[in-house]
N, C-alpha and C positions, 0 to 999 in steps of 0.2 A: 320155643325153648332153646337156649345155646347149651349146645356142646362144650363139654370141659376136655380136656387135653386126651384123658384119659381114655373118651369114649369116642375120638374121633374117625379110628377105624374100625369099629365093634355097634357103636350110634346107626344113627339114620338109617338108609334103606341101603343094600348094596347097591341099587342103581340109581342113585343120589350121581347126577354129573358134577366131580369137582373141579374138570376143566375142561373147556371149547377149544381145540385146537384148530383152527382152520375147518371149523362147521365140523369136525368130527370130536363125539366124545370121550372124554377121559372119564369112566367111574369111579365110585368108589371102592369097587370090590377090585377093580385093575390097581387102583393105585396099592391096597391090601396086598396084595398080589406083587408087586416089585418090593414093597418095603420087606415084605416079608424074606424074600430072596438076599435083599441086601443086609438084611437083621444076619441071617444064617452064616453069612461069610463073617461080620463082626463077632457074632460070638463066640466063633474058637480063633481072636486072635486076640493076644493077651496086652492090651490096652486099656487105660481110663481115659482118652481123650479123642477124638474124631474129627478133623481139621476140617471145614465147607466154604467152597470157595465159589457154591457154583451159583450162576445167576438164574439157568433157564429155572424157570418157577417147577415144570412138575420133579426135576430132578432134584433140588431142591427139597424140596418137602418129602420125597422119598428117603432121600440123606437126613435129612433133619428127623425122620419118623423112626428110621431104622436106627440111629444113633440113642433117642432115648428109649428105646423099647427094648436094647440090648445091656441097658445100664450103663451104657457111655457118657459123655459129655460133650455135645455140639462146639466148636468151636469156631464160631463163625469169623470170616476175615475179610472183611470189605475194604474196597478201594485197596491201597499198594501196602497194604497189612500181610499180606504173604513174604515178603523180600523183608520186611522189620522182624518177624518170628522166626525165633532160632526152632530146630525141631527139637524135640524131647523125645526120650529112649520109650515114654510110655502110651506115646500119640502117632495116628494114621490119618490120612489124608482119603475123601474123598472125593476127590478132585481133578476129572479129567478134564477139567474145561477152565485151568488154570495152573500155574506151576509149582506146587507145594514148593517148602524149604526143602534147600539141598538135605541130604542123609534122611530124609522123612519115605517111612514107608506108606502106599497107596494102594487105597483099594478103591478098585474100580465099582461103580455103580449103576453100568449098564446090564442088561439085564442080559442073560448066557443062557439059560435057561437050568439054572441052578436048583439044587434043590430048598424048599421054605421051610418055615417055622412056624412053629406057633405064636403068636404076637401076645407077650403079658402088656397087661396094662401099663400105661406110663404113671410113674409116680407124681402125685402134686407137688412135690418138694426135690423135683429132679433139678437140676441147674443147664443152663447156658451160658458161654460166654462171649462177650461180644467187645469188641473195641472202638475207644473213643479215642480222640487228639486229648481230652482233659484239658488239661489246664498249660501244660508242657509243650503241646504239639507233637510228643511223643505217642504212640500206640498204647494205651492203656485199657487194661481188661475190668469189664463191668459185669461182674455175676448176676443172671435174671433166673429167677424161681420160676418154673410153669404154675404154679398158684395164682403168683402174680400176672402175669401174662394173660393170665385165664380172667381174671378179676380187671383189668386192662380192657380185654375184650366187650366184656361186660358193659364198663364203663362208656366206650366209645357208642355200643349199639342204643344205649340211653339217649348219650348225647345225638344221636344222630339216627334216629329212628327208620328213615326212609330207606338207609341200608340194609335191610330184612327181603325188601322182593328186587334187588339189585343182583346184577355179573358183576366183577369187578375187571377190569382191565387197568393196569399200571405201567405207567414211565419208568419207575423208581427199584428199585432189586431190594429181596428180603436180607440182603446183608447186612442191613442196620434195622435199628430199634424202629423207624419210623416204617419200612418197607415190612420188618418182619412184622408188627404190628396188623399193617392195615392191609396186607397184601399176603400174609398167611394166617397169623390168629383169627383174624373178624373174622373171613370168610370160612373158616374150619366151623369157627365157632357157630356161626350162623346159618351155615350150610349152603354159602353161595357157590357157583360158577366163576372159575376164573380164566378169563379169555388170554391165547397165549397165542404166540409168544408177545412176549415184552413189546410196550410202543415204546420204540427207536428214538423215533421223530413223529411231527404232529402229524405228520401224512397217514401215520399208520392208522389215526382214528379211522380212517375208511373200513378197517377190519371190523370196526365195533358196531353189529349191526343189528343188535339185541338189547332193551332197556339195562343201563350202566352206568357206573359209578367210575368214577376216574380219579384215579391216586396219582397225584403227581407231582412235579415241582415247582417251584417259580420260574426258572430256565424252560424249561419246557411250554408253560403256558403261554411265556412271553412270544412264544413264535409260531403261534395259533395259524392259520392258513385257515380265512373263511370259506375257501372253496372247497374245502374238503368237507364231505359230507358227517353230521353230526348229530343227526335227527334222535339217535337212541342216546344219548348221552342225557342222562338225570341227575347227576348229581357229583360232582366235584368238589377234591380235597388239594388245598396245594400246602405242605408244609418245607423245611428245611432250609427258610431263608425267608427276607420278605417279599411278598408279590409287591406291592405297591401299587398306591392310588390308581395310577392309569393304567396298567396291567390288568387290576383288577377290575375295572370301570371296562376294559376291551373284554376280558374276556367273559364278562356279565351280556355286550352286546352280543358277542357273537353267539354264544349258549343259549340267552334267554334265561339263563340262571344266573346266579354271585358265585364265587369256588368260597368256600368255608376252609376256615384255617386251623390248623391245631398248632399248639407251641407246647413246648417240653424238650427233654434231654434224654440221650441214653442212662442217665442214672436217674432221673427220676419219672421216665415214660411219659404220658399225658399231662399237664398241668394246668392248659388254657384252653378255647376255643373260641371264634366265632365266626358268626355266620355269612361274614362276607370280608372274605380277606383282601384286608389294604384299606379298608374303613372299619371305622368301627371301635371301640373298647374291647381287649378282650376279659372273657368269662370264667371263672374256674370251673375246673369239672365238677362234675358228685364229689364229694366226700374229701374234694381239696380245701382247704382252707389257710389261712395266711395267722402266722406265729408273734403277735404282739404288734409293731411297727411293722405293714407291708412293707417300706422302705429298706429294711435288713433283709427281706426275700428270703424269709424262712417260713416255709408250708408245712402243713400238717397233710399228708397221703396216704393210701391205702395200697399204696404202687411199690412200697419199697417195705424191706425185713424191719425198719426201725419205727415207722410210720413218719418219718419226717423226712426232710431234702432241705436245701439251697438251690437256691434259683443262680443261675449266672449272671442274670442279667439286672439291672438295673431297674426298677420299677416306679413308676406317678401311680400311684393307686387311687381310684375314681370314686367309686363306691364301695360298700363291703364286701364283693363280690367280683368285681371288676378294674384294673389298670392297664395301662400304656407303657410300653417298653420303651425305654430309655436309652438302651444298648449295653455291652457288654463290662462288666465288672474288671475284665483281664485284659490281655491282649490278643484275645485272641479273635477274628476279623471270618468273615464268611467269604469265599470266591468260591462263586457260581455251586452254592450250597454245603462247598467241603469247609467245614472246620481246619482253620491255620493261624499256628502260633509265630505271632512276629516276634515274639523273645527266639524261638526256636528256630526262627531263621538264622536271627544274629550268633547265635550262639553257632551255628552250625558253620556260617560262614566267616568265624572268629576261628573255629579249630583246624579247619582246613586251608586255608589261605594266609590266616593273621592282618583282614580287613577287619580294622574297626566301621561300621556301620549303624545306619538306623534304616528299620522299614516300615512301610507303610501301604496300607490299600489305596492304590490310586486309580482312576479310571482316564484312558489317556489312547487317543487315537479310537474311539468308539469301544474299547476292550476295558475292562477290570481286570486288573491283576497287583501284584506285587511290585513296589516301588522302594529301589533298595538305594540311598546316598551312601557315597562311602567317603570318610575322613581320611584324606592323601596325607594329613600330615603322621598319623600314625599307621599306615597303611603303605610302605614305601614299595613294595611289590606290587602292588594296584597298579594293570595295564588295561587302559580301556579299548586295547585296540580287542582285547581278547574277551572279552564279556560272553560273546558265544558259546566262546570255549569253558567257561566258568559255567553256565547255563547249563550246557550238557552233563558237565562233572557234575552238579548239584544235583540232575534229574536222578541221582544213582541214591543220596542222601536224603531226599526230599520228598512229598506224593507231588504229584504234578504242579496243582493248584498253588504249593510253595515256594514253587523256582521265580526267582528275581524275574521279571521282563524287562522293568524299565531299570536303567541304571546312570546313576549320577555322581560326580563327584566335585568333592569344594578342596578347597588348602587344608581347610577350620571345619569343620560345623559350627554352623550358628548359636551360640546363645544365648540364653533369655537373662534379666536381670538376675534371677535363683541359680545361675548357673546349670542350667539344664539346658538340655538341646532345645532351642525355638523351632517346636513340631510345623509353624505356623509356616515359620522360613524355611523352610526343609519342602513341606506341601508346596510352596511356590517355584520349587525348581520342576516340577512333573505339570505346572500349567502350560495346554498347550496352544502351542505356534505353527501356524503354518510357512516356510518356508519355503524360496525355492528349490530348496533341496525334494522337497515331497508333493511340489504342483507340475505336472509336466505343463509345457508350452502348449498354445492352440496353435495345429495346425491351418486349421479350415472351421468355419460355422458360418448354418443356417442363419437367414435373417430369425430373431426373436417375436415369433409373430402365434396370436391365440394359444396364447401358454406351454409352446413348442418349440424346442432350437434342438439341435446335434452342432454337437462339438467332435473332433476329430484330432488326433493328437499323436506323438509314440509314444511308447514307453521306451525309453533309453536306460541301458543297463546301470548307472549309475545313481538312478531315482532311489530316494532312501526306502522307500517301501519296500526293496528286494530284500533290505540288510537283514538277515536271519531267518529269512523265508525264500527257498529253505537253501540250505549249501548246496547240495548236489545239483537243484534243479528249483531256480528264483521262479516264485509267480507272485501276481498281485494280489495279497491278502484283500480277505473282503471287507476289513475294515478298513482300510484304503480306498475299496471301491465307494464303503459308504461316506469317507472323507472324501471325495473327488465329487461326488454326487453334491452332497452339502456346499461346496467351494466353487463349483460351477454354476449351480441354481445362485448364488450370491453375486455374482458376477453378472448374472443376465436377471435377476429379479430383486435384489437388494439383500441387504446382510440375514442370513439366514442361520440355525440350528438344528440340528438333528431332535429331533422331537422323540420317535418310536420309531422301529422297524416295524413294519405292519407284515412283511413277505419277501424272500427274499429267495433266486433259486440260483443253482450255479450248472453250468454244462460244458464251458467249455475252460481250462488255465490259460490267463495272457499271461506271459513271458517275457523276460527284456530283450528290446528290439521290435517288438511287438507295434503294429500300425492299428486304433484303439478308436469307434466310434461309438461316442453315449450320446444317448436321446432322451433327453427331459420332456414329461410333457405332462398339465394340468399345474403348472408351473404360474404363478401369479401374487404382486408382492404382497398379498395379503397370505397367501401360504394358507386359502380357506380348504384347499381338498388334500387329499393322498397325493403326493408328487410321484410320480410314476416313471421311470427309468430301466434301461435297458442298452447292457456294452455290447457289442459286435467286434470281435477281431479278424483281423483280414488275416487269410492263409489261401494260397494258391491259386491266388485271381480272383475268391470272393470272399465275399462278408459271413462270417457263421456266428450266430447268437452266443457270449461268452458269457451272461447271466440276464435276471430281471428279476423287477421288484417293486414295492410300492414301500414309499415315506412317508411317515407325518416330518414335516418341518413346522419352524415358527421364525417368527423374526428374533434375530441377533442383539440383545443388548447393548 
């Protein structure tokens, strides 16, 4: 039987564990027990609105319990949504573990030993609100009904049965629709365990040592670490971007399971799934269904006040029940799961500057990120010596994921016969080149013998990899490292490609001037195994280990 919103600290048994903290339990009656406290201080302070910024899960759901129980309004703000919200004369921040907006009053959440309250029911038609990039790249608030959310819930436990005798443990923070979803609703609703804190990094699965369910990203998945023990892990959810074929084909071997996908939006919650993400067609859920022409991507749901949505995305519809994404209707582009608007780049870097520009997602130097040309001829303040400096100023305008990295510039932009910019020609100034500017010289190597060589070389302060990493204090990025890797197996074993990172650790920073030994080994032109590599920098007469890792490579086209 799930729990409805209403009954989830009043339900179950008070010794219902609703989180494993490090082998010790969190209850239900303890968690009872703080929201209540926290209820007590909100209701003599005269607001409709409750700001939540926090990630750790149990304080979280404290904040989020005591917010609707007091007849407030959650107002959750993920990612660099705090620094975009102005404050309001009728809203308060629970948020020590973040920096509300300036003139915003706060109340603290940790527990003083205050006096409680009695906890009334939460309403079904209580609201939330939560923020998306939309359509703008702007901060835009999406009102979510606890009905819905509760009916969401519902939904996902259909689709996905085997989450009923599951822990849950997460990568992902309930400050968006996909975390608050699968990482506070289900398991309220369900009355699961949820192991804490938060996985980091993949290393932390070591915590998870109780049969589990793992909510998490495609970034995260991709950097699996099969040594790290994983035995209790049953079942996996990766959403908020795509895992892709051989991510998900890696991380089916190392599991012994497929990770299952969900697709949806903050406005319209759940709308797809299936059961092995990165193959596959996806699925509608229950009770979604598609409005005339799939092709127009208007649904019929049971997830939203109107019962319909738009889809963002582009759809190939398969069967009556099943399509293939296309990609995005707007411009708006995924880095490393954040939603970012490349109109809202331009626009931003039109106001501030007076660069006319075009952007785009480019992947370059082993990284994705933002790829910004800029038109010199209408752009006559354009200094490319200073792009850093541009970089920093944006990071104040922008959430991370939106700052320019790569940047280019022409006389003209290119363009096409219709007079529009040639995207095409534009995408060919971010194809990359290796240079001498970014290959250091060989000092010394091993002969090349049973798929083994060291090379030895400096790093000379002038090597372009230092440029922007970082000012105070240059070291060699590890996308570097994994470019140097790639460009030296080429060298001693024929034209090679970066395939996958299969593992990668760092211990120690090389720096410029730095004297640099890497050691290839399983190395052979066929590139049939894991290329296995490891830097060593010399400091004070010896060699100390400055990373290691294992490749897939392939041959170079």
């Amino acid at each position: 039987m799930l729990l409805k919103t209403s009954d989830w600290m009043n339900g179950g048994s008070p010794d219902d564990v609703l989180f494993l903290l490090r082998d010790t339990p969190i209850t239900r009656s303890e968690i009872r027990r703080r929201v209540s406290v926290l209820a007590a201080r909100l209701s003599v302070v005269p607001c409709r609105t409750v700001g939540i910024a926090e990630r750790d899960p149990v304080k979280f759901l404290t904040e989020l319990i005591a917010t609707l129980a007091s007849r407030r309004t959650p107002v959750l703000a993920g990612g660099n949504r705090l620094a975009s919200l102005e404050p309001a004369p009728d809203a308060v921040w629970a948020a020590e573990g973040a920096a509300a907006p300036a003139g915003s009053a706060v109340i603290p959440s940790e527990d003083g030993g205050d006096a409680a309250m009695d906890l009334p029911p939460i309403s079904p038609d209580a609201e939330l609100l939560l923020f998306t990039s939309g359509t703008t790249g702007k901060p835009k608030p999406v009102r979510k009904i606890v009905r819905l959310l509760d009916r969401e819930a519902e939904m996902v436990s259909e689709i996905f049965p085997d989450l009923r005798r599951l822990a849950v443990a997460s990568s992902v923070d309930p400050l968006h629709l996909y975390g608050l979803t699968f990482t506070v609703w289900v398991p309220m609703a369900l009355g699961l365990t949820r192991i804490v804190p938060r996985l980091e990094v993949p290393e932390d699965l070591a915590s998870v040592t109780v049969p589990s369910a793992i909510i998490s990203s495609p970034t995260f998945l991709r950097y699996l670490d099969p040594a790290v023990p994983h035995d209790a892990v049953r079942f996996i959810l990766s959403a908020g971007g795509k895992l892709g074929s051989e991510a998900g084909a890696r991380v089916k071997e190392i599991f012994g399971i497929p990770a299952s996908g969900i697709y949806g939006s903050t406005e319209t919650g759940v709308v797809a799934f299936t059961r092995e993400a990165g193959r596959g067609d996806a699925e509608l859920a229950p009770g979604v269904s598609f409005i005339g022409d799939p092709r127009d991507g208007r649904i019929r749901t049971p997830l939203t006040e109107t019962g319909e949505a738009s889809l963002d995305d582009r759809i190939e519809p398969i069967g009556p029940r099943t399509f293939r994404l296309l990609g995005r209707r707007d411009r708006i582009v995924k880095i490393a799961e954040e939603r970012v608007s490349l109109d809202e780049i331009e626009k931003t870097v039109l106001g501030r500057y007076d660069f006319h520009t075009v952007t785009l997602a480019v992947t370059l130097k082993g990284r994705q990120a933002i790829g910004i040309a800029v038109d010199q001829s209408r752009s006559p303040e354009y200094d490319p010596t200073r792009v850093r400096q541009y970089e920093r100023e944006l990071r104040k305008l922008l959430k991370p994921a939106a700052v320019p990295r790569f940047w280019r510039s022409l006389a003209v932009l290119p363009q096409n016969t219709q007079g529009k910019t040639d995207m095409d020609a534009v995408r060919s100034l971010f194809e990359e080149t290796m240079t001498t500017e970014l290959l250091p010289k060989i000092r010394e190597s091993t002969p090349f013998e049973n798929g083994k060589v060291s090379v030895t070389f400096d790093l000379e302060p002038e090597l372009g990899w230092f440029k922007g990493h970082f000012d105070a204090q240059p070291i060699l990025p590890g996308v570097a490292q994994l470019e140097l890797v790639t460009r030296f197996a080429s060298q001693f074993a024929g034209p090679a490609a970066l395939k996958e990172v299969v593992q990668m650790k760092f211990t120690t920073p090389m720096t410029p001037g730095d004297t640099v030994r890497l050691t290839l080994a399983s190395l052979d032109p066929e590139f049939s195994a894991n290329v296995k590599f490891d830097y060593q920098v010399y400091r004070n007469g010896s060699w100390r280990l400055a990373s290691i890792g294992r490749l897939k490579l392939c041959k170079a086209a």
